[in-house]
C-alpha positions as CSV (number, residue, x, y, z in Angstrom):
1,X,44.3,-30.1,-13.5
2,X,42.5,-27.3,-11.1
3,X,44.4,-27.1,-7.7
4,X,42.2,-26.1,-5.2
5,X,43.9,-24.2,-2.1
6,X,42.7,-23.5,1.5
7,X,41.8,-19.9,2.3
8,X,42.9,-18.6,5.5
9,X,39.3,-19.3,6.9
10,X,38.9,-21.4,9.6
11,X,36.1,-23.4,9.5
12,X,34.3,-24.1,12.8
13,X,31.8,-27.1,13.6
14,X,28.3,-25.8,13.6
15,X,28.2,-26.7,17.7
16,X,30.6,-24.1,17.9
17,X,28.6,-20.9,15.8
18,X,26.0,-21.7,17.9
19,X,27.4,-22.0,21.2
20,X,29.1,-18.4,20.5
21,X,25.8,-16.9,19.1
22,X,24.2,-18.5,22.4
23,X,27.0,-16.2,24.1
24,X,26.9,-13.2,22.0
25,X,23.0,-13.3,22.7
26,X,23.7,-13.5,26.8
27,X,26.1,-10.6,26.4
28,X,23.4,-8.5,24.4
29,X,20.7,-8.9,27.1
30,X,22.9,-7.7,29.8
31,X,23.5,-4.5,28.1
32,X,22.4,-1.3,30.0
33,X,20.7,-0.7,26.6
34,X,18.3,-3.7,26.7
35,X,17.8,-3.5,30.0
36,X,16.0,0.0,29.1
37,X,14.4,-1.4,26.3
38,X,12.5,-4.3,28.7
39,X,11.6,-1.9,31.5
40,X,10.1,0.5,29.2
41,X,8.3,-2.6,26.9
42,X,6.8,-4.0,29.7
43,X,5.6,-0.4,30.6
44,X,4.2,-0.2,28.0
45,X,2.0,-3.3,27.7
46,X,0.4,-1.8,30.7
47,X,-0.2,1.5,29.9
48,X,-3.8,1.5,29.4
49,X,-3.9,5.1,27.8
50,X,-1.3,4.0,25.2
51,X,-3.1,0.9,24.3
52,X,-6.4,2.8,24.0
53,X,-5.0,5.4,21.5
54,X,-2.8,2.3,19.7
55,X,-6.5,0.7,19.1
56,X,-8.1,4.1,18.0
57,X,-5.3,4.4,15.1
58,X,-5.7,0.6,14.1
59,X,-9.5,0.9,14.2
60,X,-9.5,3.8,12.1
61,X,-6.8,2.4,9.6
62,X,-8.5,-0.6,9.3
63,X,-11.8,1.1,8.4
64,X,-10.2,3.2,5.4
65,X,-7.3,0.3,4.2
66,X,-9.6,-0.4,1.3
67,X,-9.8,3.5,0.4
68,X,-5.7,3.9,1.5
69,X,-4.9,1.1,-0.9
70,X,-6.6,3.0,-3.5
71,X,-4.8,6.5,-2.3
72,X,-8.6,7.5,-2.5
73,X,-9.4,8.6,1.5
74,X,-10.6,12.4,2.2
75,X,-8.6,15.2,3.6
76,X,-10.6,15.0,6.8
77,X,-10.1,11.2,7.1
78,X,-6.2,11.3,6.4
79,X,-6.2,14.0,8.8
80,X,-8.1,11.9,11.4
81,X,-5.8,9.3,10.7
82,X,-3.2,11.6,11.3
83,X,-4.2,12.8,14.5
84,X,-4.9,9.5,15.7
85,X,-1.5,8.2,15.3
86,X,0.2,11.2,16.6
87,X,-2.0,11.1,19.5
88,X,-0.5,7.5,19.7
89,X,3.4,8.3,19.2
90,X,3.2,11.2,21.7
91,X,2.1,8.9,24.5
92,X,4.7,8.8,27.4
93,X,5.6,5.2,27.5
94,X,5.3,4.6,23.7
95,X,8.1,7.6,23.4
96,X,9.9,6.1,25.8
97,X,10.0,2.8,24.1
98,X,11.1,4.3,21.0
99,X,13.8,6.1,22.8
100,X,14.9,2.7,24.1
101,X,14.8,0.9,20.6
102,X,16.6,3.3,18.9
103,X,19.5,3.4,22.2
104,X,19.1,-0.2,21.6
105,X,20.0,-0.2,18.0
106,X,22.8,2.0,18.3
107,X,24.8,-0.6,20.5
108,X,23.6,-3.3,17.7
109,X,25.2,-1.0,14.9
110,X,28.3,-0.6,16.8
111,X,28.3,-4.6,16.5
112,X,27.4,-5.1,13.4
113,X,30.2,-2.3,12.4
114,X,33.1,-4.1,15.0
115,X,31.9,-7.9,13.5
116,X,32.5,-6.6,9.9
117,X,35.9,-4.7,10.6
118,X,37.0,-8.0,12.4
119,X,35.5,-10.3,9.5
120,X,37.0,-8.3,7.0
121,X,33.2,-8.6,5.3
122,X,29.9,-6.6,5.7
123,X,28.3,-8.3,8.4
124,X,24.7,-6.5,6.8
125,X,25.5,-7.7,3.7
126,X,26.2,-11.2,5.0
127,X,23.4,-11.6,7.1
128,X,20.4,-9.6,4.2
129,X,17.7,-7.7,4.5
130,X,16.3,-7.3,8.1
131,X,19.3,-7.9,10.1
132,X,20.0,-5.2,12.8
């Protein structure tokens, strides 16, 4: 006969994961952190320069993805490429919003970090690729 025992784990009613990921969520947005990360978003959808030098990277990659897929693009053009997307990532507002994401994603680690400690189980593990 197998005897089957209870863990120590208590087992919550889905209403109840919810309602505290609901709250975690509402605690996350109020961070200082994410505040940032909005203001400097919504920046940045308006900064016409940005967008402008976002489209001249993506109009250029998409004109070489057949050769890039290939690893068969010139010098020059990987330069160009090159260029264009630095010219891109050293835009004001889209440094800015890197600088927020990455602030952001610090808190998010400290988290992830406090869940798994408390858990006694990696919370990254646990949740797979792409979470945090």
């Amino acid at each position: 006969m197998i005897r089957e025992e209870i863990n120590d784990i208590e087992i919550s009613p889905p209403s109840v994961v919810h309602q505290a990921v609901r709250d975690f969520a509402a605690a996350l947005v109020e961070t200082p952190q994410f505040k940032v990360l909005e203001q400097v978003s919504e920046t940045l959808r308006r900064d016409e320069r940005a967008l402008r030098a976002m489209q001249a990277y993506q109009v250029k990659q998409q004109s070489l993805q057949a050769l890039l897929m290939l690893n068969a693009v010139s010098v020059e053009e990987q330069a160009e490429l090159e260029r264009l997307r630095q010219a891109f990532l050293n835009e004001p507002s889209v440094l800015a919003y890197y600088q927020a994401q990455g602030e952001l994603t610090k808190v998010c680690q400290v988290v992830t970090d406090l869940l798994s400690k408390h858990l006694g189980l990696s919370f990254v593990a646990a949740c797979g690729p792409g979470c945090c």
